[in-house]
GUNU-502074 format. One line per field, with one value per residue (C-alpha): residue in one letter; x, y, z. Coordinates in Angstrom, 1 decimal, always signed. Example, Ala and Ser with C-alpha at 12.3 -4.5 7.8 and 13.67 -1.06 7.14 Angstrom:
<sites>
code	c(A|S)
xx	c(+12.3|+13.7)
yy	c(-4.5|-1.1)
zz	c(+7.8|+7.1)
</sites>
This chain:
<sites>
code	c(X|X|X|X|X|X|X|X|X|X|X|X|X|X|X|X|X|X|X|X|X|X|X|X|X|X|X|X|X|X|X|X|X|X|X|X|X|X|X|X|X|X|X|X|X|X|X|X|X|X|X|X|X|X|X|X|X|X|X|X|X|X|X|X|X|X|X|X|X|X|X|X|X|X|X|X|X|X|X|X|X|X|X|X|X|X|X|X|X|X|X|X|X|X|X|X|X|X|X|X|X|X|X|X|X|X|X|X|X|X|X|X|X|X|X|X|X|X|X|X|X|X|X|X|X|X|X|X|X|X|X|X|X|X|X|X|X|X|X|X|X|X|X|X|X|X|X|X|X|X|X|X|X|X|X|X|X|X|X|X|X|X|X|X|X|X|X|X|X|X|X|X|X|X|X|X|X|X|X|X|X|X|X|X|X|X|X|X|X|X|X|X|X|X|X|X|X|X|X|X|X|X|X|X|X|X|X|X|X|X|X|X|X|X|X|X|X|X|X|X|X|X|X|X|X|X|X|X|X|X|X|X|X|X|X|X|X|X|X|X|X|X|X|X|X|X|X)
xx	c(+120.0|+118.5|+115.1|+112.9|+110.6|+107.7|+107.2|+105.2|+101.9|+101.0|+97.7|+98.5|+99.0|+96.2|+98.6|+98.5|+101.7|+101.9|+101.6|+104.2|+103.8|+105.9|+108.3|+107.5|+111.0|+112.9|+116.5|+119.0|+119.9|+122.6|+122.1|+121.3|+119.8|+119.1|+117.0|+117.2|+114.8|+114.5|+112.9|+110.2|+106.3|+104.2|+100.7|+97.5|+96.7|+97.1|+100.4|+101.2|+104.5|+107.0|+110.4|+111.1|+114.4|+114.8|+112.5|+114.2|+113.9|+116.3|+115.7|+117.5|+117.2|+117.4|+116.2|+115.1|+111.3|+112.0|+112.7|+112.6|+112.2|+112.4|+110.7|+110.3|+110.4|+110.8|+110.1|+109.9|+106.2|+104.6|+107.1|+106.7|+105.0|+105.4|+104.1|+107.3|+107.6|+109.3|+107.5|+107.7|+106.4|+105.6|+108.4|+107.1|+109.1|+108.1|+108.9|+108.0|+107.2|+106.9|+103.4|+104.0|+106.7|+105.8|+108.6|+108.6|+111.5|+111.2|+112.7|+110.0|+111.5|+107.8|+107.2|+104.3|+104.5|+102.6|+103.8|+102.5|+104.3|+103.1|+104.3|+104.0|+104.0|+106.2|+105.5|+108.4|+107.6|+104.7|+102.5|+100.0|+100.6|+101.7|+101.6|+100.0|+100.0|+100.7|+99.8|+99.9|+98.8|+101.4|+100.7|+102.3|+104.1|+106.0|+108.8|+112.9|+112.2|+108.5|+107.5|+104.0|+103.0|+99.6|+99.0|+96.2|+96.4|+95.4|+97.7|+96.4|+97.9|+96.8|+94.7|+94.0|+91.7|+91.9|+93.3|+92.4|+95.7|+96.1|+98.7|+101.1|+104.2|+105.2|+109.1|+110.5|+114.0|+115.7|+119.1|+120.8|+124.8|+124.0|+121.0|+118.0|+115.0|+111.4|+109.2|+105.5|+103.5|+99.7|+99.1|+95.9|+94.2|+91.3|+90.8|+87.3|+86.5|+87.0|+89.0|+89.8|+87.9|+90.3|+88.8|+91.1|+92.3|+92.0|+94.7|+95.3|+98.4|+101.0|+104.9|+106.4|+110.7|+113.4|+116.3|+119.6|+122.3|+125.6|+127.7|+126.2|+125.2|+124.3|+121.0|+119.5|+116.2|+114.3|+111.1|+107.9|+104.3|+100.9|+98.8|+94.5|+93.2|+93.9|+97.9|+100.3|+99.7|+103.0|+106.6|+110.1|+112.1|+115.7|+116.4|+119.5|+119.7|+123.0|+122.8|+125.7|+126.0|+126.4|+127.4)
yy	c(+99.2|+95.7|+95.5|+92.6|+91.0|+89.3|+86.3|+86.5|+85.3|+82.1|+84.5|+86.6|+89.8|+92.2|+95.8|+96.7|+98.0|+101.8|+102.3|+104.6|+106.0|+104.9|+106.8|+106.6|+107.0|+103.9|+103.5|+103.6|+99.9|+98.6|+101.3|+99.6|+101.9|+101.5|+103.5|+102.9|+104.8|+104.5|+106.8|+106.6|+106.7|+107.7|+105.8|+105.1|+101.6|+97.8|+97.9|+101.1|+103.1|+102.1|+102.6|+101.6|+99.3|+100.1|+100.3|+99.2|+99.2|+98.5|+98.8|+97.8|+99.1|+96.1|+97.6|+101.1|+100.4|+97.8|+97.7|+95.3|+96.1|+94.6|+96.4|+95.6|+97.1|+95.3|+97.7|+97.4|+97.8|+98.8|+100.8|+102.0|+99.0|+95.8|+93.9|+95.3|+93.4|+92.7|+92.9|+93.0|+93.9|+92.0|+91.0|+92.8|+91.6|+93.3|+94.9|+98.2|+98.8|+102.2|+101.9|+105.9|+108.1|+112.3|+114.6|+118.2|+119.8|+123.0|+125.2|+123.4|+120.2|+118.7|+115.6|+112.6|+109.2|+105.9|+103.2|+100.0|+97.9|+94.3|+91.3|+88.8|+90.0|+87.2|+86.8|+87.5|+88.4|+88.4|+89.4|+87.5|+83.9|+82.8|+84.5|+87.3|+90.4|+93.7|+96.3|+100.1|+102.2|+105.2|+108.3|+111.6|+114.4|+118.0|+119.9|+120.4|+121.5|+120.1|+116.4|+114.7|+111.1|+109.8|+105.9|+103.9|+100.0|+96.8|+94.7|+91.4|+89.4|+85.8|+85.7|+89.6|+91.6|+93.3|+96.6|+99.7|+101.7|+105.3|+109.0|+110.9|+112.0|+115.7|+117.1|+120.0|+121.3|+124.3|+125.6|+126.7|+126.2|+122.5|+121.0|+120.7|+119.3|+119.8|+116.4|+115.4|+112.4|+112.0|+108.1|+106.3|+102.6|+101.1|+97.9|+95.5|+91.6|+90.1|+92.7|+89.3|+91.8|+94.8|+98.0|+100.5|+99.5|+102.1|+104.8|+108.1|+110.6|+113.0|+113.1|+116.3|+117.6|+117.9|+116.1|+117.3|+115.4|+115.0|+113.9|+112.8|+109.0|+109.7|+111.9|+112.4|+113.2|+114.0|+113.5|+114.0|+112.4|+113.9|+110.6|+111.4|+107.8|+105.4|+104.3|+105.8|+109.6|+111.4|+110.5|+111.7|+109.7|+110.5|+108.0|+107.2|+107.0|+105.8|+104.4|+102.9|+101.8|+97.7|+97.6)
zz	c(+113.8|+113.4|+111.9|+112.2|+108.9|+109.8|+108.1|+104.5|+104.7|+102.3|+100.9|+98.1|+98.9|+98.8|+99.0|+95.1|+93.3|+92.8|+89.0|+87.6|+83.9|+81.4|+79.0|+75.4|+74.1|+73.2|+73.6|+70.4|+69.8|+71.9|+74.5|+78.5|+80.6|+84.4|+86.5|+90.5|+93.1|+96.4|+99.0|+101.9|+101.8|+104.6|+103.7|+105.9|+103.7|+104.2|+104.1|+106.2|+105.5|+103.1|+102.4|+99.2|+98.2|+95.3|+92.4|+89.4|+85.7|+83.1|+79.5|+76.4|+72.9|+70.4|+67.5|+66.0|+67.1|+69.6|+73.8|+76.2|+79.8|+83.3|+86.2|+89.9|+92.9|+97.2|+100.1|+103.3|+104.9|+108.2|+109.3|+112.9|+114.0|+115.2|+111.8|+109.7|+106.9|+103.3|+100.2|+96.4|+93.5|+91.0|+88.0|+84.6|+81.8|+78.4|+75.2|+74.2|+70.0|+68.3|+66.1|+65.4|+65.4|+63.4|+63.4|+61.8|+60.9|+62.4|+64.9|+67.7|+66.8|+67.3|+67.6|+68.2|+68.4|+69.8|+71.4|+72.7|+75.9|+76.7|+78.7|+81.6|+85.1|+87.7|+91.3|+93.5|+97.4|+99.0|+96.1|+93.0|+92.3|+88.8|+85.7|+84.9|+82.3|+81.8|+78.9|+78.1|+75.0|+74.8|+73.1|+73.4|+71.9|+72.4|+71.7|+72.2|+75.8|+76.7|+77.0|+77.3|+77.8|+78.4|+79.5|+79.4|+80.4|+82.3|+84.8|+85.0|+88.2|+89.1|+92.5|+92.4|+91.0|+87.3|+87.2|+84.8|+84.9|+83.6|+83.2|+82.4|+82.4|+81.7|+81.4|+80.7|+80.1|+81.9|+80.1|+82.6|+83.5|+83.6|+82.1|+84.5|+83.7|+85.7|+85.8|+87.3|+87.2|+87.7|+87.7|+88.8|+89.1|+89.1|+90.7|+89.2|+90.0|+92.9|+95.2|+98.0|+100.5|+100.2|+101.1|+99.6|+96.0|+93.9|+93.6|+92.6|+93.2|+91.9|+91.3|+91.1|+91.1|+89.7|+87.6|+86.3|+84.6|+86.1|+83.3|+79.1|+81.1|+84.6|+86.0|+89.1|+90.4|+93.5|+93.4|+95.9|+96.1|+97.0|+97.1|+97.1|+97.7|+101.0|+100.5|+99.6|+101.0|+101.4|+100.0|+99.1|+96.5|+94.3|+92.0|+89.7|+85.8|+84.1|+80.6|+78.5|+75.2|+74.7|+71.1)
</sites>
């Protein structure tokens, strides 16, 4: 079945992102790993229901304490209606540095590190002009089985207001036959400056499933989303993890 796009409009785009917490573990030099998602999102914001294709991130290890990143995401928007249209995310190029990594040797295994990611955000559809910036602070900590990750950040975007970004991300591993692993998300923003007259910026919502791993370089997840602030308000998402190691 044909679906029609409505043109882009020449404005930037006042629909903001969804932030999603970061992972503070970097991979092992010349390891590439690429994480697709794609699901759909009913919301009750600017730019309606979504259904997302894809979201994706790859990440490379280059060296112990060093990662770079690429992450974007395009869905489709005001689904149901006549106004369907194509939009993007914008293009956030960075590299992630350990500042921190404790580890005791004991039979926990526990651990806690820091970690700071940082670099320019690129328009692509439909979204900020120019350049613009992201950062996060990571900090976080746990065990063999259980994982924690706070955030705390700003995403700076050309023609769009500032935006105070915050989480975490939780894990936590089941042994069973094959190895499952429980995950959730709270993430937030906060929108400041000039907002272009949008009336629903901020944002604030949950992630909660499951993942399991289907051989050592491929996991899945499903995933669902219970959003609290005008957008995104209900979704179902599985995404796809494969990593591979370059040299």
């Amino acid at each position: 079945m044909g679906v029609l796009l409505a043109a882009a409009p020449v404005e930037a785009r006042v629909f903001r992102a969804r932030f999603d917490p970061e992972t503070l573990e970097l991979q092992k030099p010349g390891n590439l790993e690429l994480n697709v998602m794609t699901g759909g999102l009913y919301g009750d914001g600017v730019d309606g229901s979504r259904y997302i294709l894809p979201d994706l991130e790859v990440d490379l290890g280059v060296l112990s304490w060093l990662e770079v990143s690429i992450d974007g995401a395009f869905s489709l928007t005001n689904l149901g209606t006549s106004d369907v249209g194509l939009g993007g995310d914008p293009l956030w190029t960075s590299a992630r540095f350990e500042l921190l990594n404790l580890k005791q040797d004991n039979q926990e295994h526990t651990t806690f590190g820091m970690g700071l990611q940082v670099g320019p955000r690129f328009r692509t559809i439909d979204n900020a002009r120019g350049v613009g910036l992201g950062a996060l602070l990571l900090a976080g900590g746990g065990t063999k089985e259980l994982r924690v990750v706070g955030n705390l950040g700003t995403f700076l975007d050309r023609d769009q207001a500032g935006a105070l970004v915050y989480g975490a991300a939780v894990e936590y591993d089941l042994e069973l036959r094959r190895k499952w692993t429980l995950q959730g998300q709270f993430a937030g923003a906060h929108y400041y400056g000039d907002t272009q007259g949008d009336t629903d910026p901020n944002q604030a919502f949950l992630l909660a499933g499951f993942g399991t791993e289907v051989t050592e370089t491929l996991q899945l997840s499903l995933l669902g989303l219970l959003g609290f602030a005008k957008g995104d308000r209900l979704g179902l998402m599985a995404s796809v993890t494969w990593d591979h190691q370059l040299w």
